[in-house]
C-alpha positions, 0 to 999 in steps of 0.5 A: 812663237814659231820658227820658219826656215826660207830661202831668200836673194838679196842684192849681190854687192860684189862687197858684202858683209854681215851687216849688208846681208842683215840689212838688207833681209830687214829692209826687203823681206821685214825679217830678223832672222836668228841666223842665217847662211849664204847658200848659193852666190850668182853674179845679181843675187845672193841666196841666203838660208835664214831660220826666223821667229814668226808671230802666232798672234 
């Protein structure tokens, strides 16, 4: 198993929560991630900094 850290946007819902944001990175990007932290805010996106498990299979 290896550990990826990326950057991804989302959706800015002017009312977002936890469970928005881990939603939303599961929906879109097909990620779990083992934490993560909003790292930039714009008026259509939500920048997220996420750190997650990748399969080496």
């Amino acid at each position: 198993m290896q550990i990826t850290s990326k950057i991804y946007k989302i959706p800015n819902s002017k009312d977002f929560s936890v469970e928005y944001i881990e939603t939303q990175l599961k929906k879109i990007y097909m990620i779990i991630p083992l934490r993560w932290a909003i790292v930039e805010i714009k008026n259509d996106f939500i920048f997220i900094n996420t750190s997650y498990a990748e399969s080496t299979l």
